[in-house]
Structures are given as C-alpha cells and as structure tokens.
C-alpha positions in Angstrom: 10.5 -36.3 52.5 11.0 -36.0 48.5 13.8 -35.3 47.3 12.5 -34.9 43.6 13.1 -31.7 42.6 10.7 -29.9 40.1 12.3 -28.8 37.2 13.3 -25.0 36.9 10.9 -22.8 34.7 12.7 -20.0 33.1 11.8 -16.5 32.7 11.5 -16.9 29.0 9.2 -20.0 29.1 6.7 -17.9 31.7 6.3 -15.2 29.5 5.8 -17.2 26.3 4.1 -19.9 28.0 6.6 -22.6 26.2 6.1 -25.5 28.5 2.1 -25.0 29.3 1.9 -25.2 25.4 4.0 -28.4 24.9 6.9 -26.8 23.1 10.6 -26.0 23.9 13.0 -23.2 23.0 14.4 -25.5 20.4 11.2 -25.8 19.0 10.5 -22.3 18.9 13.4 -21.4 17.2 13.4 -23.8 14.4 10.2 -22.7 13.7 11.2 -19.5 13.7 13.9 -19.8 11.0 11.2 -22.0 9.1 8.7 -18.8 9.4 11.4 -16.8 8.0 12.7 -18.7 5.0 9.3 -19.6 4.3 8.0 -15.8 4.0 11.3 -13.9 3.2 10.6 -13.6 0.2 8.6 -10.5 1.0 11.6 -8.8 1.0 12.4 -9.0 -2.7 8.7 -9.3 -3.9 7.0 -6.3 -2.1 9.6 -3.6 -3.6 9.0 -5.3 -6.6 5.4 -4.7 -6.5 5.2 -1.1 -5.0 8.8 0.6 -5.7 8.7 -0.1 -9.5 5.2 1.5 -9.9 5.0 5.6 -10.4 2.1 7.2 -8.9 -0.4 9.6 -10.0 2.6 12.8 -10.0 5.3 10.5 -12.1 7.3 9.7 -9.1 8.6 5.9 -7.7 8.3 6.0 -3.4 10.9 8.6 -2.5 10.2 11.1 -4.9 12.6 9.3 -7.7 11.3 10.1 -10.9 13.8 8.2 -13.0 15.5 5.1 -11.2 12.9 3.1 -8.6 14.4 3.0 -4.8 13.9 -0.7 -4.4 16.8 -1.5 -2.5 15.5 1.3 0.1 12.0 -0.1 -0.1 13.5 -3.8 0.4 15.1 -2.5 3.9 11.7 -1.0 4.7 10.3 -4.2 4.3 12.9 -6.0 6.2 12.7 -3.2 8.6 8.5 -2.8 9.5 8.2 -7.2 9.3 10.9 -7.6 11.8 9.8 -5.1 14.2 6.2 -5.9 14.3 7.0 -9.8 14.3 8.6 -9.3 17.3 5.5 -7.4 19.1 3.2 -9.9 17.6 5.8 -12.2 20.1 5.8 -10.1 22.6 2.4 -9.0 23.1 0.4 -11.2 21.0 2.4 -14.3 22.1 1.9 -16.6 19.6 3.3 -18.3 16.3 2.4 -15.1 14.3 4.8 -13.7 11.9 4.1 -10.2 10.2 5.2 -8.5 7.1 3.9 -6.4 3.6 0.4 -8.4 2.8 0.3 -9.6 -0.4 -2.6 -8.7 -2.5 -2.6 -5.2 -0.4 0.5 -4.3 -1.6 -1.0 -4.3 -5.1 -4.3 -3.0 -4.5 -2.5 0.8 -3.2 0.0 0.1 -6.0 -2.5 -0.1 -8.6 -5.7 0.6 -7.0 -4.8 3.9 -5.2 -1.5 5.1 -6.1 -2.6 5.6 -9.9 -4.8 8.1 -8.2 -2.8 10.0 -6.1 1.0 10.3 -4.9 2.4 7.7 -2.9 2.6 10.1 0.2 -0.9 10.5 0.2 -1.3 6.3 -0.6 0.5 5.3 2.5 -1.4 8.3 4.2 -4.6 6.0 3.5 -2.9 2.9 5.0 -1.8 5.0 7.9 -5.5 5.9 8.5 -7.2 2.4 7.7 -4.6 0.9 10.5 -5.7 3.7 13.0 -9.2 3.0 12.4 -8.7 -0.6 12.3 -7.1 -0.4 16.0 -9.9 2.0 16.9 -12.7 -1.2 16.0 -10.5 -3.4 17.9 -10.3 -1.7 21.1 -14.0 -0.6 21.0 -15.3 -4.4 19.9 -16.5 -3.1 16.7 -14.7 -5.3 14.5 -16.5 -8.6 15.7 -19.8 -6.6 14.5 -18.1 -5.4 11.4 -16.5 -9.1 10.7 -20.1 -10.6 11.8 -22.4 -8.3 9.0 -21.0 -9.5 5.7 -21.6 -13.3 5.2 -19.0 -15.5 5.1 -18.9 -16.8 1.7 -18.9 -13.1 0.2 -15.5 -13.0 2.4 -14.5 -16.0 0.5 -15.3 -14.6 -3.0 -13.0 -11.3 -1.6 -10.4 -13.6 -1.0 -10.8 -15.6 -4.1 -11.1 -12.4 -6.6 -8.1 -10.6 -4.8 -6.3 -14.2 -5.7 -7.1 -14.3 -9.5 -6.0 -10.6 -9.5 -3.0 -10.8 -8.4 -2.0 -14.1 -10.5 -3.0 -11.4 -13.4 -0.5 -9.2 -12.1 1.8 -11.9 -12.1 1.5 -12.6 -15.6 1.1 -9.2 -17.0 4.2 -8.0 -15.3 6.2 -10.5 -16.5 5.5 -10.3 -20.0 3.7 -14.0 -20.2 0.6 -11.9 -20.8 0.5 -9.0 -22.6 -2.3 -6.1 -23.8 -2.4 -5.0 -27.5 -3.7 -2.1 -29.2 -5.7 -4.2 -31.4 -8.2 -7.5 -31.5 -8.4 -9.1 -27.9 -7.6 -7.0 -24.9 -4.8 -9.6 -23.7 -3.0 -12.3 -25.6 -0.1 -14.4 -24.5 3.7 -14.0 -24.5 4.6 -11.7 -28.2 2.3 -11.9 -30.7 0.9 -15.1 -29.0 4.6 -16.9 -28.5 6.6 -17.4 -25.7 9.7 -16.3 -27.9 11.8 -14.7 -25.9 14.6 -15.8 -22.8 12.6 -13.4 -20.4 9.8 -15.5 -20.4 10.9 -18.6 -20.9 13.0 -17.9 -16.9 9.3 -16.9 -15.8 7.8 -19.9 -17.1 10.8 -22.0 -15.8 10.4 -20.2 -12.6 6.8 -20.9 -12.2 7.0 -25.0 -12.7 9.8 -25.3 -10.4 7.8 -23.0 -7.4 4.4 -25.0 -8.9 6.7 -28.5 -7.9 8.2 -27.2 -5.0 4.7 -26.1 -3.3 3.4 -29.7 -4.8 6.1 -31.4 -2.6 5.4 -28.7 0.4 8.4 -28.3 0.5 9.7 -25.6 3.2 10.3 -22.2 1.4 9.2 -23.2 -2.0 8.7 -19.9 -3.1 11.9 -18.2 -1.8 13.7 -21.3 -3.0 11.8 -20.7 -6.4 13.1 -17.1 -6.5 16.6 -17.5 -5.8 16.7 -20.2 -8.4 15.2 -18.3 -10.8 17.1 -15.3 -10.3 20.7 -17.2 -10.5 19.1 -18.3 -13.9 18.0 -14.7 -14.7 21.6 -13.9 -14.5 23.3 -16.4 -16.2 21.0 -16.0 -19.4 21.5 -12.3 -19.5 25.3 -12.5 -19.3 25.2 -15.4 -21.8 22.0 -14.0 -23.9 23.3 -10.1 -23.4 18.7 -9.5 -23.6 18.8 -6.1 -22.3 15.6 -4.1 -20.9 12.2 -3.9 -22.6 12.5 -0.2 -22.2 15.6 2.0 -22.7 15.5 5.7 -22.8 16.2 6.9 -26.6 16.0 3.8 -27.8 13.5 1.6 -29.7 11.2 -0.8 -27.8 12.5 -4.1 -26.9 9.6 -6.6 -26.6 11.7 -9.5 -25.9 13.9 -7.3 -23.1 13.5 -7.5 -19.3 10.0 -6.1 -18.3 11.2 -4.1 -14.9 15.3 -4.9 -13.8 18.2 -6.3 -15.4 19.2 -9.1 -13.6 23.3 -8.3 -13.2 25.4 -9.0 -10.2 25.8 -6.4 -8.1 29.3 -4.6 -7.3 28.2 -5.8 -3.3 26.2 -8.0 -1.7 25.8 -6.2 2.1 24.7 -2.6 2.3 22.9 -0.7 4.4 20.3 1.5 2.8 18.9 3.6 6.1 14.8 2.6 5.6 14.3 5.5 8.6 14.0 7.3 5.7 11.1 6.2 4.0 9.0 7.4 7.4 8.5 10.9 6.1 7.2 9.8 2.6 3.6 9.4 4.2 0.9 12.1 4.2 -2.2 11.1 6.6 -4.9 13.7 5.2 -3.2 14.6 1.5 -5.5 12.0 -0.4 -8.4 14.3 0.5 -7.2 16.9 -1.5 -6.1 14.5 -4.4 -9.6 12.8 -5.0 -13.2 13.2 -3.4 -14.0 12.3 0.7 -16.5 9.9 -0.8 -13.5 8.1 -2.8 -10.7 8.3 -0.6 -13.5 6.5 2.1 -14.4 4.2 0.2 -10.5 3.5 -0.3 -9.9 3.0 2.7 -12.5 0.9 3.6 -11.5 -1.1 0.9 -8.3 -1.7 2.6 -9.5 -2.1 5.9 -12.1 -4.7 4.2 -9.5 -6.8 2.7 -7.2 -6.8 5.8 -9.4 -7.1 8.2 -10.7 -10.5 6.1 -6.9 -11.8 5.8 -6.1 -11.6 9.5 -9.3 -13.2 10.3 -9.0 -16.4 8.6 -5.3 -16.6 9.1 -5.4 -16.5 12.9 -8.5 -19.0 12.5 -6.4 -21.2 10.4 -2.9 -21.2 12.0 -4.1 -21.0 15.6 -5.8 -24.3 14.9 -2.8 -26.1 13.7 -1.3 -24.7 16.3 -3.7 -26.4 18.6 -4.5 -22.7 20.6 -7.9 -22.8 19.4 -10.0 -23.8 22.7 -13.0 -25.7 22.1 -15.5 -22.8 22.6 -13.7 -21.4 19.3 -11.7 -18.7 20.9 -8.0 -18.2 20.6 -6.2 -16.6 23.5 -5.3 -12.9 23.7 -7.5 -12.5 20.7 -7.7 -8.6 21.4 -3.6 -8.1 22.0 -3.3 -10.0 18.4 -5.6 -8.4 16.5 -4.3 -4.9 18.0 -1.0 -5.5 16.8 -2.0 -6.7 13.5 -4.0 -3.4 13.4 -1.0 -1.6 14.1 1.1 -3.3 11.3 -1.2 -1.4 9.2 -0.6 1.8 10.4 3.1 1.5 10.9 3.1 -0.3 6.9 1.4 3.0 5.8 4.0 5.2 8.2 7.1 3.2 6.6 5.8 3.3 3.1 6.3 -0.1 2.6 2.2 -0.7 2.4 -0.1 -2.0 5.1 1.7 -4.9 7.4 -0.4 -8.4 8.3 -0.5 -11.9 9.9 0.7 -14.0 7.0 -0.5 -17.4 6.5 3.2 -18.8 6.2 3.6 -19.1 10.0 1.8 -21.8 9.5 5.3 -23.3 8.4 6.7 -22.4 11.6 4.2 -24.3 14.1 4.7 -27.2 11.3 8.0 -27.4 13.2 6.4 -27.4 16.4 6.6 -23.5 17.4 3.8 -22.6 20.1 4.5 -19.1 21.3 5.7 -16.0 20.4 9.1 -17.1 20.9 9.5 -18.4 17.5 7.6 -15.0 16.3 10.6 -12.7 18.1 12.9 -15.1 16.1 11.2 -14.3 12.8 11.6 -11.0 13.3 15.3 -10.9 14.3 16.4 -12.2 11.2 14.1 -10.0 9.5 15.7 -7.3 10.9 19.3 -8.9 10.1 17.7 -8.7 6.1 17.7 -5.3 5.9 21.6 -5.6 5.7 21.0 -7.8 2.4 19.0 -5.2 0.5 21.3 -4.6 -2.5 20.8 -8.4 -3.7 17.0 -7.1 -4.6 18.7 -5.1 -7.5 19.4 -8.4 -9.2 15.8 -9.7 -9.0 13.8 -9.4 -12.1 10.1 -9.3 -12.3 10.3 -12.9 -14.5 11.8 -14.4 -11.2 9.2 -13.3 -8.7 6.5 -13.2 -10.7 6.0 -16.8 -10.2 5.1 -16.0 -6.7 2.3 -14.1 -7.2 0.9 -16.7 -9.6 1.0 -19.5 -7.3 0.3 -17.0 -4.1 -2.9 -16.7 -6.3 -3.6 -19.7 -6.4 -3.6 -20.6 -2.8 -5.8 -17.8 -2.6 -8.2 -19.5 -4.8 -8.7 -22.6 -3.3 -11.0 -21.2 -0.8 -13.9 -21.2 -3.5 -14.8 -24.6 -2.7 -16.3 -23.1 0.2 -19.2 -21.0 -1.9 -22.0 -22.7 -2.8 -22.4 -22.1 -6.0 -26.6 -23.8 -6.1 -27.6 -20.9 -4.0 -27.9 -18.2 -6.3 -28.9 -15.5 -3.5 -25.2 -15.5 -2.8 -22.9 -17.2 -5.4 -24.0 -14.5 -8.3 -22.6 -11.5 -5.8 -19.9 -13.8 -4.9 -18.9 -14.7 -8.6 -19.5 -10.9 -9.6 -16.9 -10.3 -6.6 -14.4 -13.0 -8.1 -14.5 -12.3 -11.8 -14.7 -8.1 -11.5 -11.8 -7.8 -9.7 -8.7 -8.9 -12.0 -11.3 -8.1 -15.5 -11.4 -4.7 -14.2 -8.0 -4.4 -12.9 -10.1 -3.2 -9.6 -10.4 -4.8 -6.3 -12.2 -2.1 -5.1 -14.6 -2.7 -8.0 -15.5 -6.3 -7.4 -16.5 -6.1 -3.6 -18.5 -3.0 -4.5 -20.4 -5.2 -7.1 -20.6 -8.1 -4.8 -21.8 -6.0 -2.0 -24.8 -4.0 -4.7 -25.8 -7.3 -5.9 -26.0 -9.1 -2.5 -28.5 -6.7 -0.5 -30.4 -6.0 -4.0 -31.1 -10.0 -4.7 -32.1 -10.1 -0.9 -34.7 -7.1 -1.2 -36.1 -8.5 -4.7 -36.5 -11.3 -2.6 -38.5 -10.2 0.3 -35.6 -11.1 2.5 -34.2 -7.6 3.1 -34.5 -8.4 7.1 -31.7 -10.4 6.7 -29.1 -8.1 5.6 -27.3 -6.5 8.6 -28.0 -2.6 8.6 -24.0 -2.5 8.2 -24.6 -3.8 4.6 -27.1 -1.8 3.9 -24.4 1.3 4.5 -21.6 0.1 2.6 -23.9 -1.0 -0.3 -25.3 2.6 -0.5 -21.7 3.8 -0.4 -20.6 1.9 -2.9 -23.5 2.6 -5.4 -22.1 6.5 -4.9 -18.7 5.5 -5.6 -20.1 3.7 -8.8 -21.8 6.9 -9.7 -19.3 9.4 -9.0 -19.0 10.2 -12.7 -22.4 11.3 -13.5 -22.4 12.9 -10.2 -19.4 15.2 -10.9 -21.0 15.9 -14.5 -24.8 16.6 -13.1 -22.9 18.8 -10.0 -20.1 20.3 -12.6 -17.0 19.3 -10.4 
C-alpha cells in the first residue's frame, strides 16, 4: 500500500486555479500589493484630470460650480477600481487589475464634457459600456476588433499618447498658449522661472529615472515625492494659486491646487454619491444623434483597443496565452472589462479598464485572480485616504501623464512607415490628435484617409464593409457645420 498522501488542495486554489498555474497564495498576494502600488496612483491622477475640469453648464462633477469635489471623485475612483478588480478575480480569474483608463479619462474631460454636462458625459460612458457588453456577448467585437488594421490601432494608441503628454505639459504650466506669435511656447514668456515648474520638471526626471530603473511603482513613488516637495516649497516659497478670485493673475502660482497639508489625513467622503450624477440619454438633447454616436463610438474605439492589447500583452507574460493564441475565459474577461465601462460612466468617475500595470503584479509571480481580488481590497481600503488628494498639485502628477505618454508611444515602432497605403492615415491619426486637442478628430482622419488611399488605389475590396461605415460617419461628423448651416439648425 502507499502511504504517500497527496497534498490537500484548498477551496481557494480550485477556484483560482493557483497550483494548475504554478503559483501560490503567497505569490498571489505579493503581486497583488505590487499591482496596487504600481497603479494607485489612479486615485490621485483621475480626479485630477476629470474633477478639476467644468463642463459645458459651468459646473465641476457634482454640480459644484466654485470648489472642484476631488476628494469625492478620488473615493469614486478608489471605490469603482476596487470593486471591479475584484470581479475581474472572480469571474475573469486572472492577473487583471481594473481602474479609471488613462487617456479616456481625458478624452470625456476634454473631448465630451466641453460639450455637454458631466451627467450627460458619464451618460455616454454608461452607454458605450452597455454596448460594449452587448458586442461581447453576441461575438461582435472579434468582427469589430478584426475590420480596422492593426497598425491604425497602433497609430490610435500612439496619438492618444502624445495627447495626453500635451495635457501633461499644458496643465502644468511647462507649456503654455499665448494670445500672440506661436500657438504654444514654453514655461512664462519662454522660461521656466517659476517654483511651480521647476517641482514639475523635478518631478518628471525623477518618475523618467525611476521607470528607467523599472523600478516598482515609479510613478506613484514619483508623485508622493513630488508632492512632499510641492509642500515644502509653498510653505517655504508662500507661491500661492495662478488664479484667485478678485485678484490679479498670477502666472508663476499653482496651475490647479495649492499643495498645503490637510487638517486630516483619513476621511470618508461617501462616493455612493456620485451614482446619481449620470444621465444615460441627456447627451441627445445637448448635441446632435450623429455627434453624440460618433462620441461614443469613439470611446468604445479607444477602449475596446486598450483592453485588447493589454490582455494580449500581460496574459503572455503571464504564460496563460496557449499556443493556438487564445487566453482562457476570454469571454468572462472581456465582459467584465465591458462592464467597468458602464459601471465607470454610472460612478462618474469615467469609463473603467484592464490596465497594463498588472503586468507588475505577475512580475512577482501572480497567476490567477487571487492577486486581482487583492488589488482590489486595498483599493477599496483607499477610499478611506481621499482627503490626502487635496494636497496633490497638478505640477506633481503631471509627470505621470508625460511619461504614461510615452509608454504609449513606443508602440510606433510597429507601423511601417515605407508603406504609404497605411502609415499616412496612421501618421494623420498620431499627429491630429494632440494638434487639435481632439482624439476624436485624429481617428476620424485616419479612418477618411485609410479607405480613400485604398479606393484611389483600386484596392477598395480590401477594406472591411465595417470601415466603409465608420468612415462615412465620420466624414458627416467632419461636415456637421456646413450641414447645420445648409439645413438652418
């Protein structure tokens, strides 16, 4: 008889699969915490981004009209990313960790918001998530994902970098527009003379050397340093905001917050509430069907693209990829990455995604969704740390976006740029987006240029009818001006 007894499998490893994947709870829950600290800094960069922006009515998310709610929109953040990390765990059960995308966030900030009132905005999140789920469940998406070629998803991915690294630079005062000569120039009057951005600057070389030496939550490290700097200047330096009401302008001031110590560090700001400031159907009375769809296929474009490559990318570190090329529970993934957008748009916190920085997690060895259920538990423990996002100037987390940008960028060694029948729409796609402060914009001209350099061609066979669609849409959208005029709207 033998007497060797076969190890116990726990409930837990079953479900996640922990021991058929090679890992260990230990395992998973380092790479959990790495997950985390490597993407927390979502918390304090996504209010940032959207709470400090008034929409098209004059009003900061939750109706303030005068001070922005970015402590409330930090626990939203905190809130949606914890909760849907843990049912990318659960159901998804892999590596995955959710939260605001990047790059989204600023596109309904800039791109849809100035158009409309944030209710309506997240309305159009809501929606794209619901439709999103809808492809998923019906197959569509693989057909959707399949029509547009890849490097034209590359040149999405690449403009929507270069436009947020604009962002980044505009908003913290390293760039700057003038009212006469050159649309931009840098810093005041083309000199970095002023403490604000010399913190941004500082900030940006330390992230720049942090991300060099991969080192493990360079950007949240980057942030927190930058901000403890932030704070000692302005109590030493006494720079004050750019902007003060009844009072002159301050060009060498603070471009967005103060950075001051706050009077406490826990607090609990209830982000429940922030689930009524979304309006599903109220963009269609702001702007025109034929706008507000082209919106949010815009959105559902850009996030569809994201969650793509990153489950590609990630899963294959993570060794899940099987050799035909398919991941397991591809369909329960992508569902719940469809429903971060919908529950992003529903919290007002902007549409929710599969961020790249779980890579950081199965770097430590994570495997399953166990380490994704940890991610999102101390998520949810960061909501109780929203007041410290008051302290956070846009000088110390505008370095993020910069370098976020860059990463972004790097994928454009992967258009050829000899083959003129796509690398023209792709650079069109690049360049248009942060030169006309439009994401929308650039894949519209990518998309035009692509199935009209193909029909010049004789090669219009090989644009898939889907192309053909969103082209034609996308010429109307470029003509709704002379439209309304010759129509009298």
């Amino acid at each position: 008889m033998n007497d060797v007894k076969t190890p116990k499998i726990s409930g837990i490893d079953r479900f996640f699969f922990i021991s058929d994947r090679g890992s260990s709870v230990g395992r998973e829950v380092r790479g959990g915490f790495a997950t985390f600290f490597t993407m927390a800094y979502i918390v304090v960069l996504n209010p940032l981004i959207i709470a400090t922006a008034k929409d098209a009515e004059g009003q900061f998310i939750g109706d303030g009209t005068t001070v922005p709610n970015t402590a409330l929109v930090a626990a939203g953040t905190a809130l949606v990313a914890g909760l849907l990390s843990i049912l990318m765990g659960v159901i998804g059960r892999v590596p995955f960790a959710m939260a605001a995308g990047l790059g989204l966030n600023a596109f309904v900030t800039y791109g849809i918001a100035s158009q409309m009132s944030w209710e309506s905005a997240m309305g159009l999140v809501f929606l794209e998530g619901v439709i999103i789920a809808l492809l998923v469940l019906t197959g569509f998406r693989t057909a959707v994902f399949n029509a547009i070629p890849p490097q034209l998803k590359t040149a999405i991915s690449v403009g929507i970098g270069l436009f947020i690294a604009l962002i980044g630079f505009v908003d913290a005062g390293f760039v700057r527009r003038v009212a006469a000569g050159p649309p931009l120039e840098l810093g005041i009057a083309g000199s970095l003379t002023s403490w604000p951005i010399l913190v941004f600057v500082v900030g940006l070389l330390l992230i720049v050397l942090l991300v060099a030496r991969q080192t493990k939550g360079a950007i949240l490290i980057g942030i927190i340093a930058t901000t403890v700097l932030a704070v000692i200047v302005e109590a030493v330096a006494k720079v004050g905001a750019s902007v003060t009401p009844g009072q002159p302008p301050n060009p060498s001031g603070w471009q967005l917050v103060v950075p001051r110590l706050p009077e406490q560090i826990f607090g609990f700001n209830n982000p429940l509430v922030l689930f009524r400031e979304f309006d599903p159907l109220g963009a269609f009375g702001s702007v025109s069907v034929i706008l507000a769809l082209l919106l949010i296929f815009t959105l559902l474009i850009t996030d569809f693209f994201d969650t793509m490559g990153t489950i590609v990318g990630v899963g294959g570190q993570a060794g899940l990829i099987k050799e035909d090329g398919t991941l397991p529970r591809t369909r329960e993934i992508l569902l719940v990455d469809s429903i971060g957008a919908a529950a992003g748009g529903a919290g007002s916190v902007s549409s929710n995604t599969t961020y790249i920085e779980s890579a950081a997690g199965v770097g430590e060895g994570a495997r399953t969704g166990l380490a994704s259920v940890v991610t999102g538990v101390l998520f949810l423990l960061a909501i109780f740390l929203s007041p410290l996002v008051a302290v956070v100037p846009y000088e110390a987390a505008a370095p993020a976006l910069v370098v976020v940008g860059f990463l972004m960028t790097t994928a454009i060694r992967e258009i050829d740029f000899t083959d003129y029948e796509i690398s023209i729409p792709a650079f069109l796609t690049i360049v248009l987006m942060p030169f006309t402060y439009s994401i929308a914009t650039g894949i519209g001209a990518g998309f035009v240029t692509f199935v009209l350099i193909k029909l010049v061609k004789g090669k219009a066979r090989e644009v898939h009818p889907l192309m053909w669609t969103v082209a034609a849409l996308f010429v109307v959208y470029f003509a709704l001006g002379p439209i309304k005029v010759l129509f009298g709207l």
